[in-house]
DRENDREN-346510 format. One record per residue (C-alpha): residue number from 1; residue in one letter; chain; x, y, z. Coordinates in steps of 0.2 Angstrom, whole numbers, plus 5000, padded with zeros to 4 digits. Example, Ala and Ser with C-alpha at 12.3 -4.5 7.8 and 13.67 -1.06 7.14 Angstrom:
<recs>
REC   k r c   c1   c2   c3
REC   1 A A 5062 4978 5039
REC   2 S A 5068 4995 5036
</recs>
This chain:
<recs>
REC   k r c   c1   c2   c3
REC   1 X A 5338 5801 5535
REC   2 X A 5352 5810 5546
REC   3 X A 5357 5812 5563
REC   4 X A 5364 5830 5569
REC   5 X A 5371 5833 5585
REC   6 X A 5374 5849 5588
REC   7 X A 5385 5860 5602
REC   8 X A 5379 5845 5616
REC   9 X A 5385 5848 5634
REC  10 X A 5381 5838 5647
REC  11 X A 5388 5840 5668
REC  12 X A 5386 5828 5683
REC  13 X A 5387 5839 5699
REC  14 X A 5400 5850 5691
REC  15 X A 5409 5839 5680
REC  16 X A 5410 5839 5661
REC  17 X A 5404 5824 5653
REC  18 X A 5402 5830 5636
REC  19 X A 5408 5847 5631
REC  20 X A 5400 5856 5613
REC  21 X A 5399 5839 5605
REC  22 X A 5394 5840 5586
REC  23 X A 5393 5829 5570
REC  24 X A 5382 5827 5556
REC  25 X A 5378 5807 5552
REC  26 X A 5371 5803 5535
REC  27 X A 5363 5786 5527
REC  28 X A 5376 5768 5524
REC  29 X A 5389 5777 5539
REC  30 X A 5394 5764 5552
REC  31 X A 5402 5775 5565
REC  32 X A 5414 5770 5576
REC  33 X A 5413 5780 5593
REC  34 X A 5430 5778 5600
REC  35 X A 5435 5783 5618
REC  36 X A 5442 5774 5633
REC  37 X A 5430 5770 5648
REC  38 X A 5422 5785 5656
REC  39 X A 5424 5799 5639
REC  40 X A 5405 5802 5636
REC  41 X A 5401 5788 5624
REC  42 X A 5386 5779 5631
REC  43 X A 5380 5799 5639
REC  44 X A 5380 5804 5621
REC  45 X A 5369 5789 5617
REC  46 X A 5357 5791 5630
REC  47 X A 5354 5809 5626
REC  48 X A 5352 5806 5606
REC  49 X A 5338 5791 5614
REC  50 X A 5329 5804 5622
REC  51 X A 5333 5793 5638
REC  52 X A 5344 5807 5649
REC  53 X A 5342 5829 5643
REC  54 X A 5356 5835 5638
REC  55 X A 5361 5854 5647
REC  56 X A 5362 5863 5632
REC  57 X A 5363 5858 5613
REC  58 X A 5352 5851 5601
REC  59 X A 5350 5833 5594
REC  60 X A 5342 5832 5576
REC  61 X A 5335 5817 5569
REC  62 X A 5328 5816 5549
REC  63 X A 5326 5835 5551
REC  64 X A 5317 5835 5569
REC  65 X A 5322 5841 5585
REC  66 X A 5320 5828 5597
REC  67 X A 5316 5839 5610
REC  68 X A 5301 5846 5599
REC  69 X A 5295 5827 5594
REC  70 X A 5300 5818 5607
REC  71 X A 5290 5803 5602
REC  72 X A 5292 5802 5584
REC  73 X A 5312 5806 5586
REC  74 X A 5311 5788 5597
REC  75 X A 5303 5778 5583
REC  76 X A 5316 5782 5570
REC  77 X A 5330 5777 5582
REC  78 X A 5334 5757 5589
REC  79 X A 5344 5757 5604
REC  80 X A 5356 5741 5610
REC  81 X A 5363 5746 5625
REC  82 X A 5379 5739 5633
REC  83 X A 5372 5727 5647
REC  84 X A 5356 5723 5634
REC  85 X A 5345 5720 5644
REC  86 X A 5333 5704 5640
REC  87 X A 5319 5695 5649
REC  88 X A 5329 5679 5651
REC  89 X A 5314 5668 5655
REC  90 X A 5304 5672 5637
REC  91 X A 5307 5663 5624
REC  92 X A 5314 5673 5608
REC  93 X A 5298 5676 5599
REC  94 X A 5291 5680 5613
REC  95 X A 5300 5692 5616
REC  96 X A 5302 5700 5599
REC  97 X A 5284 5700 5599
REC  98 X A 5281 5712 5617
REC  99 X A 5295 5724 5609
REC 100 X A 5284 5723 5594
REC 101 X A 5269 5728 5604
REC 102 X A 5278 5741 5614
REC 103 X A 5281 5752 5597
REC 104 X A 5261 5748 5593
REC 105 X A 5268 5740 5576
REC 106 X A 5253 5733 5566
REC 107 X A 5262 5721 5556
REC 108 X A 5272 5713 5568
REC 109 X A 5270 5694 5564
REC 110 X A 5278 5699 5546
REC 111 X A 5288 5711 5555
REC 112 X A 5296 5697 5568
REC 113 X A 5299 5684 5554
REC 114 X A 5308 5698 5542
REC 115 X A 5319 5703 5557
REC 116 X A 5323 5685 5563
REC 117 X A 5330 5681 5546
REC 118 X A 5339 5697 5545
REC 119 X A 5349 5694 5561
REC 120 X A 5349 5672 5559
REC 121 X A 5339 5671 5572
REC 122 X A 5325 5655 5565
REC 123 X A 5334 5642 5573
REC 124 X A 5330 5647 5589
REC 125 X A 5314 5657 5590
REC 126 X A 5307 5647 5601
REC 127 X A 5321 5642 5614
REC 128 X A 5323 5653 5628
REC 129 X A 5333 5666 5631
REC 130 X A 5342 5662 5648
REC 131 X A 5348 5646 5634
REC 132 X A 5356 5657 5621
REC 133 X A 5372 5660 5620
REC 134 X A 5383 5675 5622
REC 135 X A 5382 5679 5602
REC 136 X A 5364 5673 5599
REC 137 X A 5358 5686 5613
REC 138 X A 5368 5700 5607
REC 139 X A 5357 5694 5589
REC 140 X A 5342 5696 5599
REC 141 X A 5345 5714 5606
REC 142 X A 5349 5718 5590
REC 143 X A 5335 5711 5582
REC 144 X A 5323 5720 5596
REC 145 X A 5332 5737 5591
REC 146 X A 5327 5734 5572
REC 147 X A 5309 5726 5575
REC 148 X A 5301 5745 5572
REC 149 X A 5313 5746 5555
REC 150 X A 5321 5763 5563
REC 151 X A 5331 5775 5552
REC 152 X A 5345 5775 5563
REC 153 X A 5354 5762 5577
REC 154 X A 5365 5764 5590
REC 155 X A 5374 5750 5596
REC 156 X A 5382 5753 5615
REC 157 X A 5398 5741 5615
REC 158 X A 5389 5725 5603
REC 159 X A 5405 5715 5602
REC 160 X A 5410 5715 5621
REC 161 X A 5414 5695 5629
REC 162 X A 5410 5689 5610
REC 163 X A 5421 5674 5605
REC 164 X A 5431 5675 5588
REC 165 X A 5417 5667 5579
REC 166 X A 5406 5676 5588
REC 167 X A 5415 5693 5583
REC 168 X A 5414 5687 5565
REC 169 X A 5397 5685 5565
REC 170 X A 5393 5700 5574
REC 171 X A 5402 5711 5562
REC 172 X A 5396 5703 5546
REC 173 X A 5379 5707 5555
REC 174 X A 5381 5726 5557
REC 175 X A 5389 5730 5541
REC 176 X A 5376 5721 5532
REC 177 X A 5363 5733 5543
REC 178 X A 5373 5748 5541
REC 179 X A 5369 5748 5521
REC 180 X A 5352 5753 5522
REC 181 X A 5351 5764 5538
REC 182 X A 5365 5776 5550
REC 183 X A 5374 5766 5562
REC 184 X A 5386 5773 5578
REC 185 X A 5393 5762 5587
REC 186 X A 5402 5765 5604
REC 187 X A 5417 5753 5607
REC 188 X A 5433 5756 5618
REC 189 X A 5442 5742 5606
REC 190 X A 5450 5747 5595
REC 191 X A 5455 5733 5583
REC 192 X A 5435 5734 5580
REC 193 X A 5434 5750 5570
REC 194 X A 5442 5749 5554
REC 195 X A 5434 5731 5553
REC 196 X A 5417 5736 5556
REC 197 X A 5417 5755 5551
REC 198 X A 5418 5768 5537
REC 199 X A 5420 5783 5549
REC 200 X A 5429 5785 5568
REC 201 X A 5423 5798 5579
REC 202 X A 5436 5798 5594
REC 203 X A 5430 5805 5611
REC 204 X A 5442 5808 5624
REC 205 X A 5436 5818 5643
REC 206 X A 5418 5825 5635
REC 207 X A 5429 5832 5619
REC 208 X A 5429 5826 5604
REC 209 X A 5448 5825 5599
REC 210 X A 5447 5816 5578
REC 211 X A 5433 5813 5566
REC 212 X A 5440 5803 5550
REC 213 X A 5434 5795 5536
REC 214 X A 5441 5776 5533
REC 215 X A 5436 5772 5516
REC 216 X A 5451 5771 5508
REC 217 X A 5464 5753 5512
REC 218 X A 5476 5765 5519
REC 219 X A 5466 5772 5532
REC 220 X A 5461 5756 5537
REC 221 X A 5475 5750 5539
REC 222 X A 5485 5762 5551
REC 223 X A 5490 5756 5567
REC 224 X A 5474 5759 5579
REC 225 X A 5483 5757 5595
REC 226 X A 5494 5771 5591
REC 227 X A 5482 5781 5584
REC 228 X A 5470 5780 5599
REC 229 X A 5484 5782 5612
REC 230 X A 5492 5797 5602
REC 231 X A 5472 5807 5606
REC 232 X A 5468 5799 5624
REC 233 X A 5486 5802 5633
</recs>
């Protein structure tokens, strides 16, 4: 279980969005990908899905090149995105089971009920989603990103409009997920990291500007806001 990203670089009519990105990401990492609006975070993210190509570069996954394996490189990974996109009008286990149908899964009734209590989702299985709240629909992307049981998952800003108990919750969730599989997660906030993460990738103009370890109490506890605005100024 690994993800490699190797020498990724990406343009938009001339401009860099990402230039020679790499890592190497191994299982129980969460990692926190750090940069202000508009650095490459949710690019990188939609190239490691397959779901934009990359210019030049390659992206690895469990010792495949997803350009080589297109499709078995999608099934190892679960994708939240930032907007998370969900069909309002279905009811949760309704929807948790057309995700489930999407990826073909032949188990997905076991599958559904393992996930929901996973995320703490039983309560509301059969409420709509449009009723949800804020948190509870961030549980239910999640849960539709980890429905397949993928190696890796990348989470596109999670804790966004979350309220403090919320946030709580939320990060509880994730570092309980990130045990058994690779987690990157893309946030601009960055009181987030070191309560959520084991590694910080910063990302600043396509470049990738720190990549540190956090496991030790004294480097969680260094004063992210100087930190972040010492690599992005």
């Amino acid at each position: 279980m690994s993800l490699e990203v190797i020498n990724i670089n990406k343009s938009y009519d001339g401009l860099k969005a990402l230039n020679n990105i790499s890592f190497k990401l191994k299982k129980g990492e969460i990692v926190g990908f750090l940069g202000p609006n508009g650095a490459g975070k949710s690019t990188l993210m939609k190239i490691i899905t397959s779901f934009i190509n990359q210019d030049s570069g390659e992206v690895i996954i469990s010792s495949i090149n997803k350009d080589v394996d297109t499709i078995l490189t999608k099934s190892k990974i679960g994708y939240l995105s930032e907007n998370n996109p969900l069909y309002n009008d279905m009811k949760v286990v309704e929807y948790l089971n057309f995700i489930s149908q999407l990826y073909k899964l032949k188990n997905s009734k076991k599958r559904i009920l393992l996930v929901s209590k996973q995320i703490g989702l039983e309560k509301v299985m059969n409420q709509e989603i449009n009723s949800l709240s804020k948190g509870f629909k961030q549980r239910v992307g999640i849960a539709a990103a980890l429905v397949h049981d993928p190696e890796i998952l990348l989470l596109d800003e999670p804790t966004t409009g979350l309220d403090p108990n919320q946030l709580v919750e939320i990060r509880q969730l994730i570092k309980e997920i990130g045990k058994k599989k690779i987690i990157l997660l893309s946030t601009h906030i960055m009181q987030e990291i070191p309560k959520i993460c084991n590694r910080v990738i910063v990302i600043n103009n396509g470049n990738i500007v720190d990549d540190k370890s956090l496991n030790s109490k004294e480097e969680k506890i260094i004063d992210f806001d100087e930190y972040f605005y010492s690599l992005t100024k």
